[in-house]
C-alpha positions as CSV (number, residue, x, y, z in Angstrom):
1,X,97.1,78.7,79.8
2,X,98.4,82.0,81.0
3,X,96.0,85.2,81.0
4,X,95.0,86.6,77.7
5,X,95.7,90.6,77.9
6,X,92.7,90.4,75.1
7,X,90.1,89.8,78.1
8,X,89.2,92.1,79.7
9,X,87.1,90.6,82.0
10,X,89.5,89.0,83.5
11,X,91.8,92.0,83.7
12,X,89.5,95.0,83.9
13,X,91.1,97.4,85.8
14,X,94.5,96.6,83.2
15,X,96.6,95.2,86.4
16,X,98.9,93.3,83.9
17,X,100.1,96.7,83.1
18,X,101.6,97.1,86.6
19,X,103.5,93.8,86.7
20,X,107.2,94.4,85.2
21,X,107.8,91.8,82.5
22,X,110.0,89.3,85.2
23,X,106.7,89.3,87.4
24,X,104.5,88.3,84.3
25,X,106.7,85.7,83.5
26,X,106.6,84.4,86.9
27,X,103.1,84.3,87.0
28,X,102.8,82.7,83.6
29,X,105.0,80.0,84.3
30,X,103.2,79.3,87.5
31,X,99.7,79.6,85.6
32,X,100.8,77.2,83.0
33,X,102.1,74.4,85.5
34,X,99.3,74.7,87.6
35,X,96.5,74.7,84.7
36,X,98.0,71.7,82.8
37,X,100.0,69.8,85.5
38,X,97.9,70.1,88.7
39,X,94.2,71.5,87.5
40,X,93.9,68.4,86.1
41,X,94.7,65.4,88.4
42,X,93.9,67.3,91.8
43,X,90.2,66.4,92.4
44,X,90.9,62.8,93.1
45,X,93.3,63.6,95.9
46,X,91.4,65.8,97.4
47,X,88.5,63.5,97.8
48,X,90.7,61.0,99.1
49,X,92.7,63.0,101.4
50,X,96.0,62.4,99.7
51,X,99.2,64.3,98.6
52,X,100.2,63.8,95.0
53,X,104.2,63.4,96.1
54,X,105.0,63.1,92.1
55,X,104.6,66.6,91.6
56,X,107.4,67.5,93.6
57,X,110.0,67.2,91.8
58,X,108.2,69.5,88.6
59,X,107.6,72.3,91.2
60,X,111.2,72.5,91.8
61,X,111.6,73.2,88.2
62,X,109.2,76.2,88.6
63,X,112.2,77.9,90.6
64,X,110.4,79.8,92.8
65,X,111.0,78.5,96.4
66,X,112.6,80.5,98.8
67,X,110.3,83.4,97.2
68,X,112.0,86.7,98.1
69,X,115.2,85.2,99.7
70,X,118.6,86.2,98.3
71,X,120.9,83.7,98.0
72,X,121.1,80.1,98.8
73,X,119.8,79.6,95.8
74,X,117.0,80.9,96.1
75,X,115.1,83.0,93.3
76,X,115.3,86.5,95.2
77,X,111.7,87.6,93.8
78,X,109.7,90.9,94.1
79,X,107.1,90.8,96.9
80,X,104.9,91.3,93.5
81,X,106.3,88.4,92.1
82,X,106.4,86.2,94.9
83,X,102.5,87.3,95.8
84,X,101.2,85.8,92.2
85,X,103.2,82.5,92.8
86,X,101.0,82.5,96.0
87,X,97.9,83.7,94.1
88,X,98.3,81.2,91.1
89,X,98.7,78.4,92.8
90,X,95.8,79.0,94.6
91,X,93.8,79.4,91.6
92,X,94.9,76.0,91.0
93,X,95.0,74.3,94.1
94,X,94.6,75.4,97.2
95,X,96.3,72.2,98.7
96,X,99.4,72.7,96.5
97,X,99.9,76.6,97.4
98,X,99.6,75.8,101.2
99,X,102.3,72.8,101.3
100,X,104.5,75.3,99.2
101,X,103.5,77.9,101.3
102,X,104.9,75.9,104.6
103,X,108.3,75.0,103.3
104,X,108.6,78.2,101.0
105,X,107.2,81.1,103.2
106,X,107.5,79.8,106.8
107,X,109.7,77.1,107.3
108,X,112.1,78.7,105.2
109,X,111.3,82.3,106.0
110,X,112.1,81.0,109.9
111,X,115.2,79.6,108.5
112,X,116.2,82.8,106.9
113,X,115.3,85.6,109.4
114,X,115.8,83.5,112.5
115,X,118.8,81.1,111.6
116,X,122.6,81.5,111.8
117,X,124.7,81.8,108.7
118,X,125.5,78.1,109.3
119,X,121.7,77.0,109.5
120,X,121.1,78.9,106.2
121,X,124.0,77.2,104.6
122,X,123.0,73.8,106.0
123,X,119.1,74.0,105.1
124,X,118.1,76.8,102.5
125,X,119.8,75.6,99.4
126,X,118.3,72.4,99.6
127,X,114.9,73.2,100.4
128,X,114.9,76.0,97.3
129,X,115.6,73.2,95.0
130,X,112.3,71.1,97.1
131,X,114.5,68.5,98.0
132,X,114.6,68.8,101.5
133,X,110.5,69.9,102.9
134,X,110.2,72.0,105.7
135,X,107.4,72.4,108.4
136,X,106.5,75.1,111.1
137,X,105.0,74.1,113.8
138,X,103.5,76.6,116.3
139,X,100.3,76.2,116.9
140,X,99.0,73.8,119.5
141,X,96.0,72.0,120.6
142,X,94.4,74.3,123.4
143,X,96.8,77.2,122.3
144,X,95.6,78.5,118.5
145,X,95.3,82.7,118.1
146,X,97.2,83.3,121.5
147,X,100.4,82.1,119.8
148,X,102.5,84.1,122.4
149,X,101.3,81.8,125.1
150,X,102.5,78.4,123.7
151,X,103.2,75.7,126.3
152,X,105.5,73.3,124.5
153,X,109.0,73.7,126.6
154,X,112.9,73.3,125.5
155,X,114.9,72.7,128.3
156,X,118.6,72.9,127.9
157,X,120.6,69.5,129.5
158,X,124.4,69.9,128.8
159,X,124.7,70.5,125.5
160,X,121.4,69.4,124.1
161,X,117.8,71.1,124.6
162,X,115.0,68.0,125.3
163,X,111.5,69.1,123.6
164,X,108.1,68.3,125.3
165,X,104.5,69.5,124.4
166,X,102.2,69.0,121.1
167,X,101.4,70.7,118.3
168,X,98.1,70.5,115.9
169,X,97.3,71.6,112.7
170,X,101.0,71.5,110.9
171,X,101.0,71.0,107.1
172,X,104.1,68.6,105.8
173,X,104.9,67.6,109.4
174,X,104.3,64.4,109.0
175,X,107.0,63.6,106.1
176,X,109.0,67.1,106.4
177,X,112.7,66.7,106.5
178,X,113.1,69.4,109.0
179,X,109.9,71.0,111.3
180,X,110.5,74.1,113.0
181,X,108.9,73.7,116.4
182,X,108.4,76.9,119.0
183,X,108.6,76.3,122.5
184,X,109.4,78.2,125.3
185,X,113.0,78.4,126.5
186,X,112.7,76.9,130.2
187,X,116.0,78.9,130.9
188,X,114.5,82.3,129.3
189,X,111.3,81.8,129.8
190,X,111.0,83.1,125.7
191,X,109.4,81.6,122.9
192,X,112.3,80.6,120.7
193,X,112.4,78.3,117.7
194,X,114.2,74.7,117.3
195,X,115.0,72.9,114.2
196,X,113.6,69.1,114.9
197,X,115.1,67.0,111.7
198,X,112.8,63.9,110.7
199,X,113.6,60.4,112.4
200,X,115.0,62.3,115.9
201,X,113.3,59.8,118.9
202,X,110.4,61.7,120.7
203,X,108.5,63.6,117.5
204,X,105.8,61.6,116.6
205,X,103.2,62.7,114.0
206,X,99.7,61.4,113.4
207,X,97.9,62.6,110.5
208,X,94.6,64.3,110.5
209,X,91.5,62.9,109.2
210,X,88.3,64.4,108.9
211,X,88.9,68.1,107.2
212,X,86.5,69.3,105.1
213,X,88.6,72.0,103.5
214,X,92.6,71.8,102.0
215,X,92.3,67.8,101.7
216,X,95.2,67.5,100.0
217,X,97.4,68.4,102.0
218,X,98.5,66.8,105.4
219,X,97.8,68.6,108.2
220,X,99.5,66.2,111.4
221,X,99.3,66.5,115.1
222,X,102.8,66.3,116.9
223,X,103.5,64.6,120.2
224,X,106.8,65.7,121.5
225,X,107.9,63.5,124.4
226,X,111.4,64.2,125.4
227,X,112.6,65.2,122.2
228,X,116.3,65.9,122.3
229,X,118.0,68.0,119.4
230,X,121.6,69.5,119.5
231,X,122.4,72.8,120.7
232,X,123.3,73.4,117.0
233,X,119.3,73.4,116.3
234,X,118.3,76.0,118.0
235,X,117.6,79.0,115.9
236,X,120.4,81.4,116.5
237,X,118.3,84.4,116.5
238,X,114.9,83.3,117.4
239,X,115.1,85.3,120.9
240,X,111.4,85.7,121.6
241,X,108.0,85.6,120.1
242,X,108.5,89.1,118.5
243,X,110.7,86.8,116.3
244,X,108.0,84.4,115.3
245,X,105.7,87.2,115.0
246,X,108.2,88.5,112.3
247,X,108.2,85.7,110.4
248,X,104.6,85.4,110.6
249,X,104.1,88.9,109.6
250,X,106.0,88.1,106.2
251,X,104.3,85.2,105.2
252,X,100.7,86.8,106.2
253,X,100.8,89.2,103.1
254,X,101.4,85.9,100.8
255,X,98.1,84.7,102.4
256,X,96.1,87.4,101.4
257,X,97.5,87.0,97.4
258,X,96.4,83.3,98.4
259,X,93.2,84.6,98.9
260,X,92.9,86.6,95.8
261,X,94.0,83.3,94.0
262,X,90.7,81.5,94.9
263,X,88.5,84.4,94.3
264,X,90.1,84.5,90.7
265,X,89.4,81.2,89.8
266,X,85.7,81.3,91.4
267,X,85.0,84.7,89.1
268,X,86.8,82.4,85.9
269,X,85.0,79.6,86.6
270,X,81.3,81.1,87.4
271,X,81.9,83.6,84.5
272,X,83.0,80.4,81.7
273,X,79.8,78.7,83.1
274,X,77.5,81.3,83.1
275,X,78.1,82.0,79.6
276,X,77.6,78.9,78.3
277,X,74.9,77.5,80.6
278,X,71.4,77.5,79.0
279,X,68.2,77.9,80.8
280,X,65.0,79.5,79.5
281,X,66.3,79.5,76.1
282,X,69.2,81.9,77.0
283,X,73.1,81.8,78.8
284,X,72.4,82.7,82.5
285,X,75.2,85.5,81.9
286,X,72.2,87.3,80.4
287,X,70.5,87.6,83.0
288,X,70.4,90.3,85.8
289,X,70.7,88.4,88.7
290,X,74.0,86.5,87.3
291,X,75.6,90.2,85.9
292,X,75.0,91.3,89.8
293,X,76.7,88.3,90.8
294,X,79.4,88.7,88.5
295,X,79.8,92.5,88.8
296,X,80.2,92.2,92.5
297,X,82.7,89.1,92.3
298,X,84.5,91.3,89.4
299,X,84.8,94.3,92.0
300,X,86.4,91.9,95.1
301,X,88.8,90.8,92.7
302,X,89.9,93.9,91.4
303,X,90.3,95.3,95.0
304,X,92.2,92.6,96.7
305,X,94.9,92.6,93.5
306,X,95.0,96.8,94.3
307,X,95.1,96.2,97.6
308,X,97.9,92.9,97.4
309,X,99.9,95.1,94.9
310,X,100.3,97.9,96.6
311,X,101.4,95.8,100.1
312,X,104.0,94.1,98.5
313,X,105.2,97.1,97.2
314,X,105.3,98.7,100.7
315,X,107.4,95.1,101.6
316,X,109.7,95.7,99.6
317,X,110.6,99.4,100.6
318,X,110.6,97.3,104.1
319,X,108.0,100.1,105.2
320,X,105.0,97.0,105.5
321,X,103.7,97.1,109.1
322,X,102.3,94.5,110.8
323,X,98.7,95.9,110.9
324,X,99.1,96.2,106.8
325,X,99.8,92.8,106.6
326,X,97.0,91.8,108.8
327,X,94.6,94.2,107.1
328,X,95.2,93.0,103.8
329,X,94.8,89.0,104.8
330,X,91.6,89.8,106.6
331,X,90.1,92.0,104.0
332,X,91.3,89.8,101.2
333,X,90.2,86.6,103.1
334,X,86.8,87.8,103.8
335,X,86.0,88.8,100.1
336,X,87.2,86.2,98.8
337,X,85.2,84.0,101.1
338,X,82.3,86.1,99.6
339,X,83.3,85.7,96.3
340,X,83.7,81.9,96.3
341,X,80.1,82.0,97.4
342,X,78.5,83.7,94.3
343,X,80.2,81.7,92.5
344,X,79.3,78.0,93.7
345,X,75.4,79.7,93.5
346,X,76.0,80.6,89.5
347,X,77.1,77.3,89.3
348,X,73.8,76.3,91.3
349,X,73.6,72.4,92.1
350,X,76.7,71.6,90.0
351,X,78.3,73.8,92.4
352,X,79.0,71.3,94.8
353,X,80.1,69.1,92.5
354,X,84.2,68.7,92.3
355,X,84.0,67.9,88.5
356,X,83.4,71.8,88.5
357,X,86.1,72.6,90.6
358,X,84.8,75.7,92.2
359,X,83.3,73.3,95.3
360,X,86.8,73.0,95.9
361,X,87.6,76.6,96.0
362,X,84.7,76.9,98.1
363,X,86.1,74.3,100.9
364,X,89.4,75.1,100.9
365,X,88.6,79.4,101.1
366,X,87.3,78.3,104.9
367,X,90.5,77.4,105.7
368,X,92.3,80.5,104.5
369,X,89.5,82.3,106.6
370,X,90.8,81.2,109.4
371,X,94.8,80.3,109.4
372,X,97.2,83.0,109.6
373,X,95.4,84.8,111.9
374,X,92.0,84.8,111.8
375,X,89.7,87.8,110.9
376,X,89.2,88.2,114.8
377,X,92.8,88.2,115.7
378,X,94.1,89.9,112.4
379,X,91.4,92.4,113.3
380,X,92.4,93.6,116.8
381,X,96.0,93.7,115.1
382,X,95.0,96.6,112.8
383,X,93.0,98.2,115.6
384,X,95.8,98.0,118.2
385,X,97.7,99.7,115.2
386,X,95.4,102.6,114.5
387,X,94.9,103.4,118.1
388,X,97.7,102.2,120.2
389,X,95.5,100.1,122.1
390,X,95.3,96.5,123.3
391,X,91.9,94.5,122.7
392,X,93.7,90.9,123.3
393,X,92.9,89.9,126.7
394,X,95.1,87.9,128.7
């Protein structure tokens, strides 16, 4: 059920009061799908390492893929509002939020900043309704933060550029209707980005097994082997890695909403238990020890939505940076990594139990930790920002 203004616990510092009534609705309609259409069923496939496919077609009817795009039918959201799509479904699921995350924020956002006119047409409209998925594949197995230095290759033969080189860790690959794969232009010796449509001969996917954290969603390594696409598939403006960086850079800030999305539901969840648990005679909530707990949870919160607020205002004045992006997904990813911990210990042994949910939560935060730049990398992003210096080596 969507937020009661009421509680004040869960809205202490009155952030409701800075949404504008299109961003509330967004977020309540989100809430609601999420807390009686997902919430629900998602435990099972996420023990079993499955996708639940049949909610597809009810996300679509949320209407809010594409996020910020204009046109193409997408829904042209604030940064605001597109943030607490990102943040409510990751107070549902965090499984859910990152396979709409890959098609919505960075296959599509790669589509949209990096694509012709003609690309756009062909792809976007289709993938803001969900019926076409999209994928992004840049990272590879030996190549993870140092991005920039990928070693999958496009090599131009007549009128056709023939793929080679893997990739690892890419959500939706394996049934995406289109994967975006970076590789470096053998002509240009730039990273630039290729549009690989599902069936083409040479991309094979192998699903992952063995994650501990985000089961629900399929995360496949990619074996390219002389892939051949059309000229046509190249990305018409995807000139170098400044370009992927660009696109990365505006999905980033949705990461760090993502963030405060499973924070939220560790402080709901730990607070509902706490109340009601009984030990000693007494709710835990009455002790000291679980108010400290809850206090300090209470606080993260309240800072990342500030902090995630404020961003996405800065986005849409187009005056975000990329160290503000990566300052807010590092902040907001290692508080809420904090914050999932207090609450899995107020929920003590039951905890790690996924009939409580927040074990989930608990898994899945380690993953946010570290995709989209992890805190070392997003780090040394806002330090070369503040001093004009380069940390990376290499």
């Amino acid at each position: 059920m969507a937020m009661q203004a009421t509680d004040r616990a869960l809205d202490f510092y009155l952030f409701d009061e800075l949404l504008t009534p299109e961003e509330r609705a967004v977020r309540d309609r989100v809430r609601t799908f999420f807390d009686e259409e997902v919430t629900p069923i998602i435990n099972p496939y996420w023990e079993r390492g499955e996708f639940p496919f049949e909610l597809i077609p009810k996300l679509a009817q949320l209407n809010v893929a594409g996020g910020t795009i204009q046109g193409y039918g997408c829904p042209g959201l604030s940064s605001v509002a597109a943030g607490l799509v990102g943040m409510e479904m990751a107070r549902g699921d965090g499984s859910i939020c990152t396979f709409f995350g890959v098609t919505s924020g960075l296959a599509m956002g790669a589509i949209y900043y990096c694509g012709s006119e003609e690309q756009r047409q062909q792809w976007l409209p289709a993938m803001a309704r969900l019926e076409k998925i999209g994928a992004f594949g840049l990272t590879e197995p030996w190549i993870g933060s140092d991005a920039a230095h990928i070693q999958t290759t496009a090599t131009r033969v007549g009128d056709r550029y023939v793929l080679n080189g893997a990739k690892r860790w890419i959500g939706n690959a394996s049934f995406a209707d289109v994967t975006v794969i970076w590789a470096r232009d053998s002509e240009t010796g730039q990273v630039s980005g290729f549009l690989v449509e599902k069936g083409t001969p040479g991309f094979e996917t192998t699903v992952m097994q063995g994650k501990l954290a985000k089961r629900a969603v399929l995360n496949a390594d990619i074996r390219l082997t002389n892939c051949e696409i059309p000229e046509a598939n190249r990305l018409a403006h995807a000139n170098s890695f400044k370009d992927t960086a660009n696109v990365l850079k505006n999905t980033r800030y949705g990461v760090a909403w993502e963030a405060v999305g499973h924070a939220l539901a560790a402080f709901e969840i730990a607070r509902a238990y706490a109340l009601k648990r009984q030990q000693f005679g007494r709710p835990i909530a009455s002790y000291q020890l679980i108010q400290q707990k809850l206090v300090q949870m209470l606080g993260e919160v309240t800072a990342m939505q500030l902090l995630c607020w404020r961003l996405s205002k800065l986005r849409d004045e187009d005056k975000m940076t990329e160290g503000m992006a990566s300052l807010a997904k590092q902040q907001c990813a290692a508080r809420a990594r904090q914050v999932v911990a207090l609450g899995r210990e107020i929920l003590g042994g039951n905890g790690i139990l996924l009939d409580y949910n927040i074990a989930r939560h608990f898994a899945d935060m380690e993953a946010v930790y570290t995709y989209e730049g992890s805190n070392e990398i997003n780090t040394l992003v806002v330090g070369r920002e503040i001093t004009g210096l380069q940390a990376f080596v290499g």
